[in-house]
C-alpha positions in Angstrom: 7.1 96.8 31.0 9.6 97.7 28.5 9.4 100.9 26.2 12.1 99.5 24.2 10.4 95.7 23.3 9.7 96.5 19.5 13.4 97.3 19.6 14.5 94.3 21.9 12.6 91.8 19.2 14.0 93.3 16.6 17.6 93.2 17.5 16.8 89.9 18.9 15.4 88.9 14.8 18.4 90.2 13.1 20.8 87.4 14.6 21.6 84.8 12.1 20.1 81.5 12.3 17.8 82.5 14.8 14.9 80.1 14.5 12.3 81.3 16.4 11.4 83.9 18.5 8.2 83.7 21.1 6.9 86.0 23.9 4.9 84.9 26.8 2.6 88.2 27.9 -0.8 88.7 30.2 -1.7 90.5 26.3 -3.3 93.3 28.3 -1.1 96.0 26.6 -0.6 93.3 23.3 -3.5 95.1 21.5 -1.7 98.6 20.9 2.0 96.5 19.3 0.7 92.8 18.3 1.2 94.2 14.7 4.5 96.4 15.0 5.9 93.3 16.9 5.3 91.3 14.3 6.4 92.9 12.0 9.9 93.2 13.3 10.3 89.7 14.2 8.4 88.0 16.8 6.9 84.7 15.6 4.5 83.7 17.8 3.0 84.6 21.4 2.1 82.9 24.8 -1.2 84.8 26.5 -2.6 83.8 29.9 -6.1 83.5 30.3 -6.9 82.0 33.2 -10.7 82.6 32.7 -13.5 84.0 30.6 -15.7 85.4 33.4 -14.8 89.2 34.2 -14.9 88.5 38.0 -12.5 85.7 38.0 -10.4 87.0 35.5 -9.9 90.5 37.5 -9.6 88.3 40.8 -7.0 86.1 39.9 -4.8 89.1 37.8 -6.2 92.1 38.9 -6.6 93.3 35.2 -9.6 93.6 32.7 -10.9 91.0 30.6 -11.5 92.8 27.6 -8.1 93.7 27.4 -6.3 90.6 27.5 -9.0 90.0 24.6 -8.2 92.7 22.6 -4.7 91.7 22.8 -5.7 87.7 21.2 -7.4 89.4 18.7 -5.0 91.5 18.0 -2.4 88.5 18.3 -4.5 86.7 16.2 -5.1 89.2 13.1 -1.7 90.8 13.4 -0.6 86.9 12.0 1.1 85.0 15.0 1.4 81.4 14.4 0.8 79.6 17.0 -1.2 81.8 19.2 -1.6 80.0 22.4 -3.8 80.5 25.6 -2.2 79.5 28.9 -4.4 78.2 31.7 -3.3 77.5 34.6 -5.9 75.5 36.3 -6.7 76.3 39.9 -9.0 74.6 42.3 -12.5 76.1 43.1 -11.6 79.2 40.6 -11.4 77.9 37.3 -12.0 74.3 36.6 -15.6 74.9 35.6 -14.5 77.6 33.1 -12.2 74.5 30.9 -15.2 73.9 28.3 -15.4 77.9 27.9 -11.6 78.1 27.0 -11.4 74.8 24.6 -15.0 76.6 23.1 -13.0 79.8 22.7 -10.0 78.5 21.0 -12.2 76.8 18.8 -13.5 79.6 17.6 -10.5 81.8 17.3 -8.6 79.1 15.9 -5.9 79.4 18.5 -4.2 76.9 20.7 -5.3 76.2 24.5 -2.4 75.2 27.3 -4.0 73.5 30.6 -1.3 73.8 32.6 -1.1 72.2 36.4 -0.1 74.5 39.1 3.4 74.0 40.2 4.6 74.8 43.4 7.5 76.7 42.2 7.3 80.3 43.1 4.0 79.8 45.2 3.5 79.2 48.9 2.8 75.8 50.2 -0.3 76.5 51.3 -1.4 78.5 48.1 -0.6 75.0 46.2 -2.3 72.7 48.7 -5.4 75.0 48.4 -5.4 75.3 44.5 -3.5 72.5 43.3 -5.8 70.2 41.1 -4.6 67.1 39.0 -5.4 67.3 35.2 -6.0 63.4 35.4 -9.6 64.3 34.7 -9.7 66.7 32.0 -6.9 64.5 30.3 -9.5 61.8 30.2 -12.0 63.7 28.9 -9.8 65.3 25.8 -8.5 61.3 25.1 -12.5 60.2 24.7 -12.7 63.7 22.4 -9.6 63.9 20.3 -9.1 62.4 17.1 -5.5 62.1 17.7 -3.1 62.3 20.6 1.1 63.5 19.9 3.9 64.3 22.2 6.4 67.3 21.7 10.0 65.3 22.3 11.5 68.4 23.2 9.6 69.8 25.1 9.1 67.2 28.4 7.4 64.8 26.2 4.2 66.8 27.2 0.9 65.8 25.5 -0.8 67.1 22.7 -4.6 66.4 21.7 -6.0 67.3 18.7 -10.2 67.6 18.7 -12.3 68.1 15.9 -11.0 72.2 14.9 -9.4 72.8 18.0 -5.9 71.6 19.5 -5.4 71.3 23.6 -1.8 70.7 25.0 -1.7 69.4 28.5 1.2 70.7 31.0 2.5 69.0 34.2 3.9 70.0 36.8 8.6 70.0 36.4 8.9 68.0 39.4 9.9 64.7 37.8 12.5 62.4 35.6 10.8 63.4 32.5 11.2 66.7 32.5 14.7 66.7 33.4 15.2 63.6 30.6 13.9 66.0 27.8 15.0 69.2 29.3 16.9 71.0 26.4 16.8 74.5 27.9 19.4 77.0 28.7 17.8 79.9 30.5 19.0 83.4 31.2 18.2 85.2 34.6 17.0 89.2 35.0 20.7 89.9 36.3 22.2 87.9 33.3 23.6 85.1 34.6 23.4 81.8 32.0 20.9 79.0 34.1 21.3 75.9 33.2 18.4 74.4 35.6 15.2 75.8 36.2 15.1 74.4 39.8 18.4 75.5 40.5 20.3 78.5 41.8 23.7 77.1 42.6 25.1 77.0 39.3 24.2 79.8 37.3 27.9 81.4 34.9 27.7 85.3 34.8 27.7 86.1 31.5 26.7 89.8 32.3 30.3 91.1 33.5 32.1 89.8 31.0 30.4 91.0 28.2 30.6 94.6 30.2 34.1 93.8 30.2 34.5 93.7 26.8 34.3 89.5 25.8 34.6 88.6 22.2 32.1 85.8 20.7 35.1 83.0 21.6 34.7 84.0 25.0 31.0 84.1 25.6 30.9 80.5 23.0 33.4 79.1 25.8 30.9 80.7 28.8 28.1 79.4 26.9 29.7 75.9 26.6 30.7 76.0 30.8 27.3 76.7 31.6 25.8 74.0 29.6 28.5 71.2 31.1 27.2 72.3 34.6 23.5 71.0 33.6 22.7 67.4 35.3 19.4 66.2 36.2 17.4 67.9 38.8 15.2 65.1 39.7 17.7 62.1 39.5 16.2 58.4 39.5 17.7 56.0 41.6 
């Protein structure tokens, strides 16, 4: 959506100490920049794939499958590391197409995301009618996996390893955990500093006063407000 995303990554690379740098994309337009992308910076990439049938695929995005393909394969050769798949698991659309996707990674050598529909940013009835608990396909990927790992910083969320193939498994936010091991500052389209994702009452412009001129003390002491306004979303007790 942006003409100017080789040069956003590669101003974004130049920063000192930057660590990493990932982009989460449908990969339907991927295939054409995977390479020049990577070469100016971006580490690794996030691609939906809801499904491997055409039909489904085109249903649930309104795109083509072949191209969110092309864009893996693209990912894939142009030297990401990780490349991941996310799936976002819907009920009566894709469950049956899970073996397809853990199949597919295998093959690619990439990494597959079940994620669980959240009903953040959907309709109540849109989650009521798709929502569907991983519960099961968590118990099939423990009787498959050789070994089962957490990411601490990232919700404690769970991470199986089968023979050549790796699976992470995503819940929904809506819990302790996630606020417990929540280590994110975000920063919204209008450029306001967002300390909670579930939250919308106590966002810090950072926007103006960087228009206005702020030197890095400033914006360190904006960044430091922001993060002082972060408390748990879902509080225990």
């Amino acid at each position: 959506m942006r003409k100017d995303l080789p040069e956003i990554v590669s101003r974004i690379s130049a920063i000192q100490g930057l660590k990493d740098l990932s982009l989460t994309t449908n990969g339907l337009l991927l295939g054409g920049m995977a390479k020049d992308l990577y070469e100016r910076g971006l580490k690794r990439v996030n691609i939906s794939l809801p499904s491997l049938n055409d039909e489904t695929y085109r249903r649930l995005t309104g795109g083509k499958l072949q191209d969110a393909l092309a864009g893996v394969k693209s990912a894939i050769e142009a030297g990401f590391c990780p490349v991941k798949l996310n799936m976002v698991i819907l009920k009566d659309v894709n469950v049956a197409d899970v073996s397809s996707l853990i199949e597919y990674a295998r093959q690619n050598g990439v990494v597959l995301q079940l994620i669980e529909l959240d009903p953040i940013n959907v309709s109540g009835d849109y989650y009521l009618t798709h929502h569907r608990s991983l519960e099961e396909q968590e118990k099939l990927l423990k009787e498959q996996a050789l070994t089962v790992e957490s990411r601490p910083f990232m919700h404690n969320r769970l991470i199986y390893r089968l023979p050549n193939v790796t699976v992470e498994v995503v819940h929904p936010i809506e819990n302790t955990d996630f606020c417990m091991h929540c280590t994110r500052m975000r920063v919204t389209s209008d450029g306001k500093l967002k300390p909670c994702l579930m939250r919308n009452d106590n966002l810090t412009d950072i926007l103006t006063p960087m228009r206005k001129g702020a030197n890095d003390a400033q914006l360190r002491q904006l960044l430091i407000q922001a993060n002082q306004l972060r408390e748990p979303y879902n509080k225990s007790g």
